[in-house]
C-alpha positions in Angstrom: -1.8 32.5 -12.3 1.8 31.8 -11.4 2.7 28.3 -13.2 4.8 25.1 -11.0 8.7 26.0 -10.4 11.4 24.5 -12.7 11.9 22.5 -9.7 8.9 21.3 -8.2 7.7 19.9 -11.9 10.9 18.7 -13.8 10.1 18.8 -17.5 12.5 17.2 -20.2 14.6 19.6 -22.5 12.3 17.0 -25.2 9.3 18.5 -23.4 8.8 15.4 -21.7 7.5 14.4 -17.9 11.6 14.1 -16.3 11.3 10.4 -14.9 8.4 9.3 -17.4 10.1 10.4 -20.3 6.1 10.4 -21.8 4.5 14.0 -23.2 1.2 14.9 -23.7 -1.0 12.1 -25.4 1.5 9.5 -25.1 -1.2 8.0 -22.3 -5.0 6.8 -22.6 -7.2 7.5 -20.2 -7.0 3.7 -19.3 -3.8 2.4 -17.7 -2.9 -0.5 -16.1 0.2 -0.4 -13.4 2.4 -3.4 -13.2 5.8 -3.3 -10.7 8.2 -5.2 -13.1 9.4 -3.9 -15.8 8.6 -7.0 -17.8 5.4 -7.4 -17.5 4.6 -4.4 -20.1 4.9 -6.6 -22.9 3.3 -9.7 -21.1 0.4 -7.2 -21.3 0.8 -5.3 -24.4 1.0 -8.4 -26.3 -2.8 -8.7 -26.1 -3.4 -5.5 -27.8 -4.1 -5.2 -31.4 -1.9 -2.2 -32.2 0.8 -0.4 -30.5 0.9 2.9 -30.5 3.6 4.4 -28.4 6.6 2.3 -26.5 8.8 4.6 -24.3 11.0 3.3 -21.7 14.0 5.1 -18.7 15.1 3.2 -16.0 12.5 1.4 -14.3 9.1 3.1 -16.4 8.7 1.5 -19.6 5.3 2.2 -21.1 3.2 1.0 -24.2 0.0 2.7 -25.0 -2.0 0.8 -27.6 -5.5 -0.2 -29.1 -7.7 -3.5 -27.8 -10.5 -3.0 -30.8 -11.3 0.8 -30.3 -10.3 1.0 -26.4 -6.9 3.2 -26.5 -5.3 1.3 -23.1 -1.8 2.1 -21.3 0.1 -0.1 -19.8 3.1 1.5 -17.0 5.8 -0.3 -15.3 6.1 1.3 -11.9 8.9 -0.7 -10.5 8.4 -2.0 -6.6 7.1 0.5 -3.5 4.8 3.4 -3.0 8.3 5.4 -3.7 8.1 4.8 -6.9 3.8 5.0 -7.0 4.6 8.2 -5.8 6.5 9.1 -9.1 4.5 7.1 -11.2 1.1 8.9 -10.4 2.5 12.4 -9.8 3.7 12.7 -13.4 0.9 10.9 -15.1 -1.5 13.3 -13.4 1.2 16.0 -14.5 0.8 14.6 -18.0 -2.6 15.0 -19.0 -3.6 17.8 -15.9 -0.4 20.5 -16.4 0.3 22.3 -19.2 4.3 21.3 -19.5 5.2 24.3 -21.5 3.5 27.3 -19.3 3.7 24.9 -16.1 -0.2 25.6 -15.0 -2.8 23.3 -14.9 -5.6 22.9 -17.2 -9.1 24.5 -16.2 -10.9 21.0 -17.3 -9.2 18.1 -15.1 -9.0 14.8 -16.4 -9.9 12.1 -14.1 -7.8 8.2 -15.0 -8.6 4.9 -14.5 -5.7 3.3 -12.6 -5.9 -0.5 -12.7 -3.0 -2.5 -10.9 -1.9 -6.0 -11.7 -0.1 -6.9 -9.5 1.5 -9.9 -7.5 1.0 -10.6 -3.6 1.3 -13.3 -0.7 -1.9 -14.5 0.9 -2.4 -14.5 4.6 -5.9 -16.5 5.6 -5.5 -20.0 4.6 -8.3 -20.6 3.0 -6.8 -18.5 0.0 -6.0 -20.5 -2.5 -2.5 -19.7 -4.5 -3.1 -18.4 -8.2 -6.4 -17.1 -7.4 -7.1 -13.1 -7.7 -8.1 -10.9 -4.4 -9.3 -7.5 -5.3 -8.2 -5.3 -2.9 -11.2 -3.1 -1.5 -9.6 -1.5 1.3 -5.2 -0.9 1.2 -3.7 -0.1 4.8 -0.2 1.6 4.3 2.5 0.6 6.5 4.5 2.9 4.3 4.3 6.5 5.1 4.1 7.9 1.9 0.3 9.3 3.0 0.9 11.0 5.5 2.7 13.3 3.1 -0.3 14.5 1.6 -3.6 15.9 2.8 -6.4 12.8 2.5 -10.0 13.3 2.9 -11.1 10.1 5.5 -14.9 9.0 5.4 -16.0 7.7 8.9 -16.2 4.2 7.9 -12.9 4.1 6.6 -11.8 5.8 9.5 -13.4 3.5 12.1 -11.4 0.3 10.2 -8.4 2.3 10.4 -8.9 3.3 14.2 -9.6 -0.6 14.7 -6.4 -1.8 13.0 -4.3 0.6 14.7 -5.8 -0.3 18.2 -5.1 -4.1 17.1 -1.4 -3.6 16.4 -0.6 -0.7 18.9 2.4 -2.9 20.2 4.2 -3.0 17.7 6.2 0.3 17.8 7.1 2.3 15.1 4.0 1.4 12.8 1.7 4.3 11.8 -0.6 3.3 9.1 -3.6 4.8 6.7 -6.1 3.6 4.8 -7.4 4.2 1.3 -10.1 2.7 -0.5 -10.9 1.5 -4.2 -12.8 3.6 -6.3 -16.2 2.4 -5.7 -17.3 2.6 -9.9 -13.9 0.6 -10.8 -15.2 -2.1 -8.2 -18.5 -2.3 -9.4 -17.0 -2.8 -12.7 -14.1 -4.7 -12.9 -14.4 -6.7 -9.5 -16.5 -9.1 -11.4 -17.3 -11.7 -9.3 -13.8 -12.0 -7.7 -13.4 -12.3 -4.1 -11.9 -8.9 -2.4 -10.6 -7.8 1.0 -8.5 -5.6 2.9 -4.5 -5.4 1.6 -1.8 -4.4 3.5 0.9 -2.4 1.7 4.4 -3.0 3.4 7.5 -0.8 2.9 9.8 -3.8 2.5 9.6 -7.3 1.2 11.1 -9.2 4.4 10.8 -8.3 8.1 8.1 -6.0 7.0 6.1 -8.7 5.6 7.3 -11.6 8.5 10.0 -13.1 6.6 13.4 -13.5 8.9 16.5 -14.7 6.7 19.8 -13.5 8.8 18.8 -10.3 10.0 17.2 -10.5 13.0 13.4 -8.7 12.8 12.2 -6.2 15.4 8.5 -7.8 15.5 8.1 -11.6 16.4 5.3 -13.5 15.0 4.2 -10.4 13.6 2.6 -12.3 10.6 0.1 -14.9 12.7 -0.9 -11.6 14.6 -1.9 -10.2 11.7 -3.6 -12.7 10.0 -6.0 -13.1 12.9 -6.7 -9.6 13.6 -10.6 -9.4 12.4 -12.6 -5.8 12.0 -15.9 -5.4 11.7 -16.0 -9.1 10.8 -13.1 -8.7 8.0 -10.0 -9.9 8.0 -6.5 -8.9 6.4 -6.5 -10.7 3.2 -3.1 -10.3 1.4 0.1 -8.6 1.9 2.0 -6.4 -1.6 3.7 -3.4 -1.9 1.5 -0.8 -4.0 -1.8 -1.0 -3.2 -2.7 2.1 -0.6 -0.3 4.0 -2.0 -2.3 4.0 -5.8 -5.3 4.6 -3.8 -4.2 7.5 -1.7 -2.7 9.4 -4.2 -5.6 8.3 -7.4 -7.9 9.8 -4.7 -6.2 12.7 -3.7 -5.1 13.7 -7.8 -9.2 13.1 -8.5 -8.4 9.5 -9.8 -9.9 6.0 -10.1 -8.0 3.1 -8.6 -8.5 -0.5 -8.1 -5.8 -3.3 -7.7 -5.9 -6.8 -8.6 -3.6 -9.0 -6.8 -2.4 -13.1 -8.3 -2.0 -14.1 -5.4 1.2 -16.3 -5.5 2.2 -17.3 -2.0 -0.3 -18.4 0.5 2.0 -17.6 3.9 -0.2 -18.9 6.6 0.0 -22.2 4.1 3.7 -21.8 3.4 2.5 -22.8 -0.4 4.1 -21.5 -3.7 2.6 -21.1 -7.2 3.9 -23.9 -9.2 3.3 -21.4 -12.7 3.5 -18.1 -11.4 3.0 -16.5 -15.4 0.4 -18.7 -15.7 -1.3 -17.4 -12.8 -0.3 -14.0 -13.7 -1.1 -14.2 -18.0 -4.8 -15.7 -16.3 -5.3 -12.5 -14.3 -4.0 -9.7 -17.3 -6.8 -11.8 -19.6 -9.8 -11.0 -16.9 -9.0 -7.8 -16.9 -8.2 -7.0 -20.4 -11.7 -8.3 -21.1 -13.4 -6.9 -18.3 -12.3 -3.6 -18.9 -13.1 -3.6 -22.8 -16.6 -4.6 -22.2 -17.1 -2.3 -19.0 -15.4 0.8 -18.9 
């Protein structure tokens, strides 16, 4: 079998995954995903033992025990451009052989688990709670570089939103789902709904500072668009991204999101680590005693 190009998978003269900077056993089979950079330790400090703390540009990483549960925790930075890297070389890292560029005949199969944060868009969602995202609809287009396998139910929610926003010009989402085991798992109790992942933090999630937006009142249309008796819950920027490509790679993903910002309130956290430090506990337990 002819092995990956030189160029296509970008290996370290260390042996190491380029962007990553991580070889081979440097991640557990467990990882958590959180956009900034900081937040690695505001995780990791709950584990009993670090093993491994590796860090370039944007990606630091600390891979470590909670009792006997090996866990990884992954800054990916902010966007599904950098999901994109992020899951790409993970999968390279414990599916490829980096030396004779092939993959391994026995895939491994990851739990992704974002923490992340995100702004609420039904009033009725309180700040600093937790929404688990069942369902992410991309208004990025980093799916529709990749080949995704669509159930009809997922495609009937998908066909719905895109009737509801066909007006606004320009949009072309997709839709990816949570792994349904990591749901039954994790979810816990905690309320879920459908995310929206935007490709940009202001017009593309309704803010309007000086530039002037292409879409007005694009956010009240949104929150009141209702399929099959759901509605959008939260806005972030990760979210279908993680699931697309966990799916696609033969991955589990799920996403928790603190929410921080109700918008349809215009409400603020008033301790956003609190609320976050809150959600990393859940799931740090949750996942010890589940997975």
């Amino acid at each position: 079998m002819k092995g990956i190009t030189a160029t296509d998978l970008i290996v370290n003269p260390d042996g190491s995954i380029y962007h990553l900077k991580l070889h081979p056993g440097d991640v557990a089979d467990t990882i958590i995903t959180v956009g900034d950079p900081g937040r690695v330790e505001q995780v990791s400090r709950y584990f009993d033992r670090i093993e491994i703390t590796k860090s370039n540009r944007e990606f630091i990483t600390h891979t470590g025990f909670i009792g006997k549960k090996r866990v990884t925790v992954i800054s990916t930075g902010i966007g599904t451009d950098n999901i994109d890297i992020v899951l790409n070389e993970l999968d390279a890292v414990v599916n490829i052989n980096l030396q004779t560029r092939e993959p391994f005949a026995a895939l491994k199969s990851l739990n992704l688990i974002r923490i992340g944060t995100s702004g609420a868009l039904q009033r009725d969602i309180p700040v600093d709670s937790v929404v688990v995202s069942s369902e992410a609809i991309g208004l990025d287009n980093l799916m529709h570089f990749y080949k995704q396998n669509v159930d009809d139910n997922k495609q009937d929610l998908l066909d719905a939103f895109k009737s509801a926003t066909a007006h606004y010009k320009g949009i072309d989402p997709y839709i990816a789902s949570a792994n349904r085991l990591l749901l039954d798992k994790l979810a816990n109790g905690l309320a879920t709904g459908i995310t929206l992942t935007s490709p940009g933090f202001f017009a593309p999630q309704g803010r309007k500072l000086r530039a002037p937006v292409a879409f007005a009142g694009f956010l009240g249309e949104l929150a009141q668009i209702e399929i099959f008796g759901k509605k959008i819950t939260n806005f972030e920027m990760e979210t279908a991204g993680l699931y697309g490509l966990a799916a696609v790679l033969g991955h589990r993903g799920i996403s928790f999101n603190v929410i921080l910002a109700n918008r349809t309130n215009n409400s603020f956290s008033a301790d956003p680590a609190k609320a976050i430090d809150n959600c990393i506990k859940v799931v740090l337990e949750t996942l010890t005693d589940k997975l």
